[in-house]
N, C-alpha and C positions, 0 to 999 in steps of 0.2 A: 551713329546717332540718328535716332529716328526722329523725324519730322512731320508735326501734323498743323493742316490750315482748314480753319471754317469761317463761315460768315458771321460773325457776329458770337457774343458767349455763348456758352452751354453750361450752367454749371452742373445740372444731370450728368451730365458726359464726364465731368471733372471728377467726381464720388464714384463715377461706376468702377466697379472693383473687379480683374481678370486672374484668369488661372492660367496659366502655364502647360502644353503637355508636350512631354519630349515623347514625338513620334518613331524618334530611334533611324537605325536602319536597317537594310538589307542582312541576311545571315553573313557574315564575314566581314561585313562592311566596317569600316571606320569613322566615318561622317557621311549627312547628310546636309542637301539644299532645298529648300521649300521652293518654290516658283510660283505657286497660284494655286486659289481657295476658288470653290462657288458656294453658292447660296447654302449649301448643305453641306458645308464644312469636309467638303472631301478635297485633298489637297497631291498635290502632284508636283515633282520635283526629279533629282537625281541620291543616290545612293554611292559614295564612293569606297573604294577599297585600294586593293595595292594593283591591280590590272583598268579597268577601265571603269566609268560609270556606266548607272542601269537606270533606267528609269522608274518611276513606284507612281502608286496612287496607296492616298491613305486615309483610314475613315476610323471614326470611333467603334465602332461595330467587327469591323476587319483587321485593325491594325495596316501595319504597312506592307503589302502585296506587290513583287515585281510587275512590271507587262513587259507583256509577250512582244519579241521582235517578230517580224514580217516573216513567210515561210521563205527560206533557203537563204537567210543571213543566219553568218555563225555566232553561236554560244561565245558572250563574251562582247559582243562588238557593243562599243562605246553607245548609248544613246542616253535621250534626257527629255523628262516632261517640260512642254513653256505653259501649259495654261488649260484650263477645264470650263466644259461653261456648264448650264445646270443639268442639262441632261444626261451629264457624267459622262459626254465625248471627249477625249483630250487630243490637244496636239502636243508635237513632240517631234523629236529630233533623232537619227542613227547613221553614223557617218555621214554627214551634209543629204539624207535623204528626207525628206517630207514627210510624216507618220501621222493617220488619224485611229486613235483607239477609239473605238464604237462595241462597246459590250466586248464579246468575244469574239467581234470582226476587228482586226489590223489592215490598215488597206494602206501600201504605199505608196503616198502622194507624187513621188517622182516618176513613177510608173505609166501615172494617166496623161492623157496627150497636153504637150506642151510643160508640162512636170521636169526637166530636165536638170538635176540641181536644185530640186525646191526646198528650200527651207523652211518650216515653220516656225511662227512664231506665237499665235494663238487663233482663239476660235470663240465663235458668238455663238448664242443658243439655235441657231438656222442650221445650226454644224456648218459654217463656209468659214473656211480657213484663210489666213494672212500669211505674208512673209516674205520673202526672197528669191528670185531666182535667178541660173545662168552665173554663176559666180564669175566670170570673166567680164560679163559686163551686168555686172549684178543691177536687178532690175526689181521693182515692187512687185509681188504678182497674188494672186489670190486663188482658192481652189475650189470649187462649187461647182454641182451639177456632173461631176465626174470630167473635168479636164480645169487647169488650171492655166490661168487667162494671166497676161502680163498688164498691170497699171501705169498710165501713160507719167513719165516721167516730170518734173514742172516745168526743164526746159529741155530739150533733146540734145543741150550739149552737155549735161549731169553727168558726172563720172560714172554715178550711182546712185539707186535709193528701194528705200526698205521698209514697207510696211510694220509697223510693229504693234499696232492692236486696233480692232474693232469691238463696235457696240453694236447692239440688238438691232437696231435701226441699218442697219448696213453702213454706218460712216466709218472711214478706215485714217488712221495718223500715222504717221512716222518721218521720213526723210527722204530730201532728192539734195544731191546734192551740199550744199551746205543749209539745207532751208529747213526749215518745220514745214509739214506739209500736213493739209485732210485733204482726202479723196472723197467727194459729195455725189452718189451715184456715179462713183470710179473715176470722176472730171477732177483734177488734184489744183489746187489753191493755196499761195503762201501763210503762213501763218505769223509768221518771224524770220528772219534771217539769221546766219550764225546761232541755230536753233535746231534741238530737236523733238520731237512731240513721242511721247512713250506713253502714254492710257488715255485711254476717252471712257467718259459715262454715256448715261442715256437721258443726260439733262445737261447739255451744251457743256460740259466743261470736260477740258484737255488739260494731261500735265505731261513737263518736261525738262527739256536742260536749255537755259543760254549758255552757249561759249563766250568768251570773250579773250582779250589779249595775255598773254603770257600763261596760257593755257588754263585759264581761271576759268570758273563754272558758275554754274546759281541756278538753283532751283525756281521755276517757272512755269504758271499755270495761265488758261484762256478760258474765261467765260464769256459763254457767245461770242469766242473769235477774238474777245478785248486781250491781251496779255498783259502781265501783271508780274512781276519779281518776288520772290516769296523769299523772305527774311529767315538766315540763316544766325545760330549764337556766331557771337564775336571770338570764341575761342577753336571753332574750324574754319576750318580755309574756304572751301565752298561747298555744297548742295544741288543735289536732282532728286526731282519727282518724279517717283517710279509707279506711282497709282492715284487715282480717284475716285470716290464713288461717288453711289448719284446721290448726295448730298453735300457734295464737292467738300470734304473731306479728304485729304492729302498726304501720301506720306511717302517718304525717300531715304534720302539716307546722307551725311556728310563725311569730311574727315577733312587728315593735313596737308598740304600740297603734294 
């Protein structure tokens, strides 16, 4: 069930009328997953079949287009788009390796110093990449500049934590621990507790998940830092906000326990 929150009505918004287009996938494939749009409606995902997934980028102009793995990874190996920003760079994912598609440069993110284990999870139009690294003591880290730098954790005794999206402005969200976390010029700051933060726009507002007891969930947004529980129908169980834009516009996804 999709899930949308704004500030106040819209009835323009209520009468706008959409189209549908099924992007398809891969030659051989059997299903597809969308991950992330930019400005210019080019979309990037994963393509499945009966061996592994491949990553795509897809555009009205092109249809849906493989990318290329990294030179001397083999034909086959599992990877997957998380996200594009408008200069049509994406990040992405090939066996727990870090991937930035840049035109017809591939450059693997685990490769540059400090890369060890990087994961990506997306990318802001600066091209500076988010995500994960060190899966042993998996850590936030980020990738710019050609070396990828670890994000100080919220407390150093954190199991773990994981950027999971930035905005244009350089602000980064995600998790330490059990916390919601933003990184503000890389300094990381609670947001909630038993909480995680999953999108940020480029006008104060973060969306996410409460946890709470008995493995319950609830969809949960912060403008300017305030958090606020976002109401989910009485007929699923709970809710998370998987996106915002900068008109804090909301949308996630539910189901049954």
């Amino acid at each position: 069930l999709a899930l949308l929150a704004h500030m106040g009505p819209d009835p323009d918004r209520a009468a706008q009328q959409f189209t549908v287009h099924d992007i398809g996938t891969l030659p051989s494939d059997t299903w597809s997953s969308a991950r992330a749009i930019n400005d210019f409606g080019q979309v990037v995902g994963e393509s499945y079949g009966s061996v592994a997934p491949s990553a795509f980028v897809w555009s009205r102009s092109t249809g849906i287009q493989p990318l290329p793995l990294p030179a001397g990874m083999a034909i086959g190996t599992p990877a997957g788009a998380s996200g594009i920003n408008s200069n049509g760079q994406i990040s992405g994912i090939a066996v727990f390796r870090g991937i930035l598609w840049d035109g017809s440069v591939v450059t693997d993110l685990t490769a540059l110093p400090g890369g060890t284990n990087f994961v990506a999870f997306g990318v802001n139009d600066s091209g500076t990449v988010i995500g994960s690294r060190d899966l042993t003591n998996e850590t936030a880290a980020v990738a710019n500049g050609g070396m990828v730098s670890a994000l100080s954790k919220l407390n150093a005794t954190d199991s773990f934590s994981r950027a999971l999206a930035i905005n244009n402005r350089g602000d980064i969200v995600g998790q330490s621990g059990g916390s919601a976390v933003i990184w503000t010029s890389q300094v990381p700051a609670e947001l909630s507790s038993s909480a995680s933060a999953l999108a940020i726009n480029d006008t104060n507002g973060i969306a996410g998940v409460q946890t709470g007891p008995g493995q319950s969930f609830q969809a949960l947004w912060w403008l300017s830092g305030v958090p606020d529980i976002l109401p989910h129908p009485s007929s699923i169980f709970g809710s998370v906000a998987n996106g915002i834009n900068d008109a804090n516009i909301v949308v996630g996804h539910g189901g049954p326990a």
